[in-house]
C-alpha positions as CSV (number, residue, x, y, z in Angstrom):
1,X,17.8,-22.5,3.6
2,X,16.5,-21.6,0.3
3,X,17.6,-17.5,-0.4
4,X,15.3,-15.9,-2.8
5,X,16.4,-13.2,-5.0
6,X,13.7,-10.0,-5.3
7,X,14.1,-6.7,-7.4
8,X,15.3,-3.7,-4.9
9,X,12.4,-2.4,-3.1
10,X,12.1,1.1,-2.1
11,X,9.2,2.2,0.3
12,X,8.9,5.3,3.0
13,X,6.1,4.7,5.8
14,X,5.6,8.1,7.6
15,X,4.5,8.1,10.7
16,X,3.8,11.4,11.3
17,X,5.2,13.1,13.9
18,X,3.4,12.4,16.6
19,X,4.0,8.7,16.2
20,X,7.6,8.6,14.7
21,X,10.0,8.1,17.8
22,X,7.6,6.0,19.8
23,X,7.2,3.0,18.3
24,X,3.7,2.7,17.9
25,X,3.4,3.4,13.8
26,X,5.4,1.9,11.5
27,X,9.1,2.2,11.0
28,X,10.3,4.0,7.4
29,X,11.0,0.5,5.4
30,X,14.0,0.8,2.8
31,X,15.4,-2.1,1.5
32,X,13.0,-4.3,2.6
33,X,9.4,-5.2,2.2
34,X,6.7,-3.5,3.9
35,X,5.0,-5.4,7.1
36,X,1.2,-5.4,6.8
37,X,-1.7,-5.6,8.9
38,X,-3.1,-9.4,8.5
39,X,-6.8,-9.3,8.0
40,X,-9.0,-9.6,10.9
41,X,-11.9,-12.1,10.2
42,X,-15.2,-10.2,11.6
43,X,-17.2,-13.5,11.2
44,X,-14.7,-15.4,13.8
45,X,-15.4,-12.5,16.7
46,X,-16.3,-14.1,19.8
47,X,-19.4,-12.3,22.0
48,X,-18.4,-12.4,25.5
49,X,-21.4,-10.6,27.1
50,X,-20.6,-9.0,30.4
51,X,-17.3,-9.8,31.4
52,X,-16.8,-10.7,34.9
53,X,-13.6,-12.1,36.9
54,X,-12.4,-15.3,36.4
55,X,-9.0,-16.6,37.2
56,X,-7.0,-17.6,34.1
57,X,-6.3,-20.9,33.3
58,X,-3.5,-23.0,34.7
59,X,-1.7,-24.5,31.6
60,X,0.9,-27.1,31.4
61,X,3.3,-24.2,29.7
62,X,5.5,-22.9,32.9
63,X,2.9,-20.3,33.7
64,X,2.0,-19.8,37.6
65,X,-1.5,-18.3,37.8
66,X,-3.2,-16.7,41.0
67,X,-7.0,-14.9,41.8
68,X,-6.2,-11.3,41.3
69,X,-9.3,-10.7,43.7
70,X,-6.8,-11.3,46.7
71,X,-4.7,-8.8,45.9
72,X,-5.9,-6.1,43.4
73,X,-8.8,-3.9,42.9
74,X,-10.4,-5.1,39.6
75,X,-13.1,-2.2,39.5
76,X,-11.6,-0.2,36.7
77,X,-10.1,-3.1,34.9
78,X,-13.1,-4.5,35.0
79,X,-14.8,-1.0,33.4
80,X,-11.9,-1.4,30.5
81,X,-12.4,-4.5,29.5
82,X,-16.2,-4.1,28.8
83,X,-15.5,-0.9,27.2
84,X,-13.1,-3.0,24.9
85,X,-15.9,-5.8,24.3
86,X,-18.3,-3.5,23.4
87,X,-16.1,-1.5,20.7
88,X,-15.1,-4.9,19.3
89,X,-18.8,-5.7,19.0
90,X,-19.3,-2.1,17.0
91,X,-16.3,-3.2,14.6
92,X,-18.1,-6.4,14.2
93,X,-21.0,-4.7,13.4
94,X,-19.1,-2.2,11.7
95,X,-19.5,0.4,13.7
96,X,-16.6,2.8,14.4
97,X,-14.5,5.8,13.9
98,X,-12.4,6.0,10.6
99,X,-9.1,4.3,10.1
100,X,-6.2,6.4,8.5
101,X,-5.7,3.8,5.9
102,X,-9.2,3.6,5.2
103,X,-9.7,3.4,1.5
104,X,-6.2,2.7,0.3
105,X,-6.7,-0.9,-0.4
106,X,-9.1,-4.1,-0.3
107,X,-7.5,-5.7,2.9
108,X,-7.3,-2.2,4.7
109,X,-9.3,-1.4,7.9
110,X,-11.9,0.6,7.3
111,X,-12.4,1.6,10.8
112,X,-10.5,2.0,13.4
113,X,-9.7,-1.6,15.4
114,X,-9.5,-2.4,19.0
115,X,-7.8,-4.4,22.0
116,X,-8.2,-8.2,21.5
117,X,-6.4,-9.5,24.4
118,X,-5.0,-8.3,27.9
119,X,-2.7,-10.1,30.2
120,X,-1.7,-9.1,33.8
121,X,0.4,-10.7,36.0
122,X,1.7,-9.8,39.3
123,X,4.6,-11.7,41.6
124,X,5.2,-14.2,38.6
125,X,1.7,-15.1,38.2
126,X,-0.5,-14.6,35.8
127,X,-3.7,-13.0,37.2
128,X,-6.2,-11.7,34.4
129,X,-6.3,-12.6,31.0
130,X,-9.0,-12.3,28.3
131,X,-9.0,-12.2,25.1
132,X,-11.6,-10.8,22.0
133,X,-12.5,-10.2,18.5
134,X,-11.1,-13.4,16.9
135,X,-8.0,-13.8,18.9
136,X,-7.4,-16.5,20.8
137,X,-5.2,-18.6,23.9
138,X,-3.8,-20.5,21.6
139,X,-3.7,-18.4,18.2
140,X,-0.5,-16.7,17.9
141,X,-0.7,-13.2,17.2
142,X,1.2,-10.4,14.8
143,X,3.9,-8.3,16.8
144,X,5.2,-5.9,14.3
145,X,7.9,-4.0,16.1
146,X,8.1,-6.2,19.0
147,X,9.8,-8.4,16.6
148,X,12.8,-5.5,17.7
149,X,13.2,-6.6,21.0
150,X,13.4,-10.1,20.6
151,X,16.0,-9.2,17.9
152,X,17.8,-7.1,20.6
153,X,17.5,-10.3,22.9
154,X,19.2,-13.0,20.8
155,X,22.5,-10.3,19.8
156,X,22.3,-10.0,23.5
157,X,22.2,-13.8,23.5
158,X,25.3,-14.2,20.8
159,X,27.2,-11.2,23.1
160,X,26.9,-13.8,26.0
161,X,27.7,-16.9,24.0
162,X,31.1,-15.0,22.4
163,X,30.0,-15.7,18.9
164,X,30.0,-11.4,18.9
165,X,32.4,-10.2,21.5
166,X,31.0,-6.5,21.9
167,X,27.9,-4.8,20.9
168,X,30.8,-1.7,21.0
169,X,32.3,-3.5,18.0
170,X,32.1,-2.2,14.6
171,X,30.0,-3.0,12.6
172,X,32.0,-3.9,9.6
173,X,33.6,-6.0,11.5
174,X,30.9,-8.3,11.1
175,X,30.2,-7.9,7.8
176,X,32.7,-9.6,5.8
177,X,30.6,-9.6,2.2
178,X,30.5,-5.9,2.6
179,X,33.5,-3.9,0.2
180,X,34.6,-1.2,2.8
181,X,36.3,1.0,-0.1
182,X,32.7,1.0,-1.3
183,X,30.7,2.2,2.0
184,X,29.3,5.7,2.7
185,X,31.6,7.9,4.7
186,X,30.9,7.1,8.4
187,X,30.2,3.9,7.6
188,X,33.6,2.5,8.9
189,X,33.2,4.0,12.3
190,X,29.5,2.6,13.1
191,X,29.3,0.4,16.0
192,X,26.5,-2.4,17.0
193,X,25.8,-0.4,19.7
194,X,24.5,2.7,17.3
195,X,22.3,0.4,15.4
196,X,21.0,-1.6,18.7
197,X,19.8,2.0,19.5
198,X,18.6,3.4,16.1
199,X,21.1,6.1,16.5
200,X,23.4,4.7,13.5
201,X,22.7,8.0,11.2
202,X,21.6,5.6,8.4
203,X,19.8,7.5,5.5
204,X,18.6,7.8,2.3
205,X,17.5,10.1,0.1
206,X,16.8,8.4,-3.4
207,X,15.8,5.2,-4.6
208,X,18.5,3.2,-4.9
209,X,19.5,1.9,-8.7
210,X,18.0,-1.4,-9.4
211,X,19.8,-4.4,-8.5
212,X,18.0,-7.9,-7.3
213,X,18.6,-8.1,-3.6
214,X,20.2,-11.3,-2.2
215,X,22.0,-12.5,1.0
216,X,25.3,-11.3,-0.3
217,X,24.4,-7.7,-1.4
218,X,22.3,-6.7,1.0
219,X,24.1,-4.9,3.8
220,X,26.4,-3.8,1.4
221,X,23.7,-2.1,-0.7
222,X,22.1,-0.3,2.5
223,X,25.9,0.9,3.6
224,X,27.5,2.0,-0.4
225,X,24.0,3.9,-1.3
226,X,23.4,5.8,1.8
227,X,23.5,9.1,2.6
228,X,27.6,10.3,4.3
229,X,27.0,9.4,7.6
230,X,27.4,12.6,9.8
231,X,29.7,12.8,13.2
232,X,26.7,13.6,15.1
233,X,24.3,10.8,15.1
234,X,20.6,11.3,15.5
235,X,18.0,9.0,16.7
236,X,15.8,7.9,14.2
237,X,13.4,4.7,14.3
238,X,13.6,2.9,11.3
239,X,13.9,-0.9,10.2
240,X,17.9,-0.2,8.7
241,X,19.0,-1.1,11.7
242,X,17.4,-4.2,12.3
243,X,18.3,-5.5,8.5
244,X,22.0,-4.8,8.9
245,X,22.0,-7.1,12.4
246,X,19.9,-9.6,11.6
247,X,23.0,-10.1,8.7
248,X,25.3,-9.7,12.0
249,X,23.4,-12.2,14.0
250,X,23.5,-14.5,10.8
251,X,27.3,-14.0,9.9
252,X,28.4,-14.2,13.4
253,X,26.4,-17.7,14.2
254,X,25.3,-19.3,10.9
255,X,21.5,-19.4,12.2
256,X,18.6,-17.1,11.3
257,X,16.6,-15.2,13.7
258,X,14.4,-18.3,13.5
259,X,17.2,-20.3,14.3
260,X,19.0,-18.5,16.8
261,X,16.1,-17.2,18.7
262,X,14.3,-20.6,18.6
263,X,17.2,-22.3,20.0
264,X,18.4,-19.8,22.6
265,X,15.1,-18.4,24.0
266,X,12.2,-19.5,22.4
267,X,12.3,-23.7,23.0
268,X,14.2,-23.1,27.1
269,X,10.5,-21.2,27.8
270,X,8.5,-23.7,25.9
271,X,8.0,-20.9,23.2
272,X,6.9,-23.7,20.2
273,X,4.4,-21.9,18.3
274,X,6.1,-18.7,16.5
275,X,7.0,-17.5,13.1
276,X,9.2,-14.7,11.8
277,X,8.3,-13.0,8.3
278,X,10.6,-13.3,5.6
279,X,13.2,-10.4,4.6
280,X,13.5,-9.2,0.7
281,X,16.9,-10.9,0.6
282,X,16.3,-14.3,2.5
283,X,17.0,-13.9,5.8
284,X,14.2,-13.2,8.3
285,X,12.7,-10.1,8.5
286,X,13.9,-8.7,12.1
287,X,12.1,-5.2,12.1
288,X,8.8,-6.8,12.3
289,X,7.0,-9.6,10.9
290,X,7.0,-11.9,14.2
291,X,4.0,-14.2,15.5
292,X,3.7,-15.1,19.1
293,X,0.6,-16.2,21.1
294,X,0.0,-13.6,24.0
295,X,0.7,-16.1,27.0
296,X,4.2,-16.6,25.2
297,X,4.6,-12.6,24.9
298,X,3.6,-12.3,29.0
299,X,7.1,-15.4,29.0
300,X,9.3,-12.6,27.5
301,X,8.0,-10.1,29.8
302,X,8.1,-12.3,32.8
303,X,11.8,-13.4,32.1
304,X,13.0,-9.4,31.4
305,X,11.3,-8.5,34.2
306,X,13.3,-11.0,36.4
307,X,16.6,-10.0,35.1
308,X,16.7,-12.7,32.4
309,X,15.8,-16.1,34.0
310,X,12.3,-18.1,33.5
311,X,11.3,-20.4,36.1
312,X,14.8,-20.9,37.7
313,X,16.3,-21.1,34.2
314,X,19.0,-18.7,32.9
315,X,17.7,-17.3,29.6
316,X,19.7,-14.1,29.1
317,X,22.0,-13.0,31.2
318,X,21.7,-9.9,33.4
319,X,24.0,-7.7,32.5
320,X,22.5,-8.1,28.8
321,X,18.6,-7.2,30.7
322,X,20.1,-4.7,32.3
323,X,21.9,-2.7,29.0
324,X,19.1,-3.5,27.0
325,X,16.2,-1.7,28.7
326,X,18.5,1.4,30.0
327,X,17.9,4.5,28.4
328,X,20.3,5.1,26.0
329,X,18.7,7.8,23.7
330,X,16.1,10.1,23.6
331,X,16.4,10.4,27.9
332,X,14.6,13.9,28.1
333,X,11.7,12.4,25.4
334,X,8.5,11.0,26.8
335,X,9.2,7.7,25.3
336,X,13.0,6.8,25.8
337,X,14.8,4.5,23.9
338,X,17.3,1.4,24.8
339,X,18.4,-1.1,22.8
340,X,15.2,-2.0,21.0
341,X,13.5,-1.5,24.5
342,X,11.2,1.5,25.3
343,X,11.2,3.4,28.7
344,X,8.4,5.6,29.9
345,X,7.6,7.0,33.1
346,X,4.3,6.4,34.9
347,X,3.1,7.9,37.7
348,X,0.6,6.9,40.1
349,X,0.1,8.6,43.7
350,X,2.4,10.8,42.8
351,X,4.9,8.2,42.7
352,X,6.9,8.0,39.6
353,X,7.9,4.3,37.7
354,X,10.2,3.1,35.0
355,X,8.3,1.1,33.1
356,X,10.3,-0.8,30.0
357,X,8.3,-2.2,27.2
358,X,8.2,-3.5,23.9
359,X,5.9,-2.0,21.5
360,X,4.5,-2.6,18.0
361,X,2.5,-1.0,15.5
362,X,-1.3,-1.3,15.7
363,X,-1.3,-1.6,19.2
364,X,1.2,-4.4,20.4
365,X,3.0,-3.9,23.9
366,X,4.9,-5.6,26.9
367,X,4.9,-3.4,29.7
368,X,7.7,-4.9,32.5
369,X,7.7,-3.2,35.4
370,X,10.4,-4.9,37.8
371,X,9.5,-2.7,40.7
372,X,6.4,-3.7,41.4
373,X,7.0,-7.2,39.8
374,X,4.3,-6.2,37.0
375,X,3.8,-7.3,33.8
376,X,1.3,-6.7,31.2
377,X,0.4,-7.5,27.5
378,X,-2.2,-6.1,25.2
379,X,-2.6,-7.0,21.7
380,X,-4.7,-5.0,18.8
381,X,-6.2,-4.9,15.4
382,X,-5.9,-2.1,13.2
383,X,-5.4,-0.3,16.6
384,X,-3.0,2.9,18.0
385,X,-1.3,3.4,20.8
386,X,-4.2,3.4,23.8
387,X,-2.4,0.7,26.4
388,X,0.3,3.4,27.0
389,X,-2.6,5.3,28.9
390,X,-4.1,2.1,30.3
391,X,-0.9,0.9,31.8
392,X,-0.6,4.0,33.5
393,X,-3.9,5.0,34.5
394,X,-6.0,1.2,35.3
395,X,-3.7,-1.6,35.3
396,X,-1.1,0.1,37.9
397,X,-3.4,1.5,40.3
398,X,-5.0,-2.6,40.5
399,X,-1.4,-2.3,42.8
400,X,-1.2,0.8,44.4
């Protein structure tokens, strides 16, 4: 692999308040580059008209598929999806309410995007799916911070494998390049287990000084220039944390994320079509940057949700599932935090769920809700967080 070398990059993303512990803006970037939002072709938007019920089409890629007429009532997902057709049809029109990064550049939105596709499935089968704007079945789709979870998924994998014994080991440990009389204080006593849940304490407060940025100097550059790391260790979502493990992952098995992930989860679904962004230093970039087509997110959700296997096969194991969306953080926060797995409670007639989910910027999520043996997958343009309401409030009561 060829490793580039890149001058030290320095950038801050707020995401405001509201947004910054939930996932669905963008993490603070430090010595990495900044995802962005790839441009959304307005000439390539399909018009479906009125959307009616159809049953999704039975592929030859391991996915079951059944009439959701039989066993769900499709009235008010029926009402969202051609609410979501029409506002796609006003963005392609250019129609729309502002976009908050309207302005700052050529390739910004100007408005505010929309849903392009939905995927339900219930019992292991896919039931609804649809798709708008210019996305497509088979057109892979940008993740952003869902890139996390899959990330969580192949440490996970290593864990199982024995190429990293613990996630409770340190982290140093695992980072042989990195001078430990040089590190921050606190540095030392960081486990993979802190980082896994964005609770490693990880901070900075200037720019670092400029050095080019390559596979060797990397982690040691985020762990010499930060901030003293302080005995009590609060959350914060950032993309640190994913940098310094996807040099774990690399150290510990010789494979990128690309690699590793491709090997161990990816090609045992059938997963062929996917891409990982590149990282400043030469590895892949694990905090985001990910492509997946939306049938191949609903694979992930379908094997999480059924404690790691996919159609009889042992992907993860379940005791990795298990650890990975449990609440380990933020527990009295509406949006609770695992490791790289979201938790949120939903409740419907007056029942209340668990529901697990990976999430991504712009509006990227796999909800997994083992209970009910639901799963669901919505992807967005320049878009916010709006499937955490219609999880909760259309696609569960289809069930209940």
């Amino acid at each position: 692999m060829k490793l580039q070398k890149l001058a030290i990059i320095l950038l801050t993303v707020s995401g405001g308040a509201l947004h910054a512990s939930d996932g669905t803006a963008p993490e603070e970037v430090t010595l990495n580059v900044k995802s962005k939002l790839p441009f959304v072709d307005r000439t390539q938007f399909v018009d479906n008209g009125i959307i009616e019920y159809s049953v999704p089409k039975q592929l030859n890629d391991g996915i079951k598929v059944a009439d959701a007429r039989k066993i769900a009532d499709l009235s008010g997902v029926l009402t969202l999806l051609n609410a979501t057709e029409k506002k796609n049809q006003d963005f392609r029109m250019g129609i729309g309410e502002p976009h908050k990064l309207a302005g700052k550049n050529d390739r910004d939105p100007r408005i505010k995007g929309c849903i392009d596709s939905v995927l339900i499935a219930k019992d292991g089968k896919l039931i609804l799916e649809e798709y708008f704007a210019d996305a497509r079945i088979d057109k892979p789709h940008y993740q952003m911070s869902t890139t996390k979870s899959i990330l969580s998924h192949a440490i996970g994998k290593a864990i199982e494998r024995g190429e990293i014994h613990s996630e409770n080991d340190l982290l140093l440990d695992y980072l042989p390049e990195v001078d430990r009389k040089k590190v921050s204080k606190g540095v030392e006593k960081l486990r993979l287990s802190d980082l896994l849940s964005m609770s490693s304490g990880i901070r900075f407060k200037k720019k670092p000084s400029g050095r080019d940025i390559t596979i060797e100097n990397h982690a040691e550059l985020y762990l010499t220039q930060c901030d003293p790391i302080n005995e009590v260790r609060d959350y914060k979502y950032d993309g640190t944390n994913c940098d310094l493990l996807s040099h774990v992952l690399y150290n510990a098995t010789g494979k990128t994320l690309t690699e590793y992930a491709g090997e161990h989860i990816f090609k045992p679904m059938g997963i062929t079509d996917f891409a990982f962004g590149d990282s400043v230093c030469g590895l892949n970039k694990s905090a985001a940057g990910m492509q997946l087509r939306s049938r191949d997110m609903l694979k992930i959700g379908l094997m999480t949700a059924n404690g790691g296997v996919w159609n009889g096969k042992r992907i993860l194991s379940e005791e990795w599932i298990n650890k990975a969306t449990a609440v380990h953080v933020n527990h009295h926060q509406p949006s609770k935090y695992g490791y790289f797995w979201w938790s949120q409670d939903a409740t419907v007639n007056g029942k209340t769920y668990r529901v697990r989910s990976c999430r991504g910027a712009g509006g990227q999520f796999i909800f997994v809700l083992p209970e009910l043996d639901v799963v669901a997958v919505f992807t967005s343009y320049y878009s916010d967080n709006r499937p955490l309401q219609h999880f909760e409030k259309v696609v569960l009561p289809m069930f209940l």
